[in-house]
N, C-alpha and C positions, 0 to 999 in steps of 0.2 A: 505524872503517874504513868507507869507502862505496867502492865501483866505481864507475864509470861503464860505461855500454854503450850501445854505437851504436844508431841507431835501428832499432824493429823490422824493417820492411821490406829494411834490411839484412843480416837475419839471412836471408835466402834464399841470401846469398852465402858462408855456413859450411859449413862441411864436420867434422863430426865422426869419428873413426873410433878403433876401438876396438883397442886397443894390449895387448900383454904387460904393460905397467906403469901401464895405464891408459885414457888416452885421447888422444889427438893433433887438437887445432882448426886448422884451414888456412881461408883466404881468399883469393882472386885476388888480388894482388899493389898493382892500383890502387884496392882495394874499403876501404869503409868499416873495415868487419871487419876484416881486414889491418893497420891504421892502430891497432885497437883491439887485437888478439891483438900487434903491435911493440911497444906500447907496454907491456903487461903482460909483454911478454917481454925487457923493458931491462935490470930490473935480478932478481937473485933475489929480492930483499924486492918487487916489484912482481909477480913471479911465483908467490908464498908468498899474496900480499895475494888475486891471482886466481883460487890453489888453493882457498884457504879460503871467496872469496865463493861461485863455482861450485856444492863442495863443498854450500855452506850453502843453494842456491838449487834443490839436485837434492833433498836431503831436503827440503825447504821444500813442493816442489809430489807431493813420496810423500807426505809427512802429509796435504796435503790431500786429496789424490787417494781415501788410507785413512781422511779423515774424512765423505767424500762433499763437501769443499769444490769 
């Protein structure tokens, strides 16, 4: 399974906020981001594919963080 993700500079236009169940991603509507959170958000299994990468990319940068990487 690979993701794709907009380019960095587009991530200025994320909005993360932190949910009872979670967390909730938004983008302005004509934004990069936007184009990229509809698209993960088409299908469930494209939605599952984005829990998991996310998921894998938030412990990814704590291990580092707890390895001094």
């Amino acid at each position: 399974m690979s993701i794709w993700y907009p380019s960095l500079a587009s991530f200025n236009d994320l909005t993360v906020t932190e949910t009872e169940g979670g967390f909730e991603f938004s983008a302005p509507s004509d934004s990069e981001c936007a184009a990229w959170l509809g698209y993960y958000n088409s299908t469930e299994e494209l939605q599952e594919e984005f829990n998991v990468a996310i998921i894998g990319a938030i412990k990814k940068q704590i291990e580092d963080l707890d390895s001094g990487n």
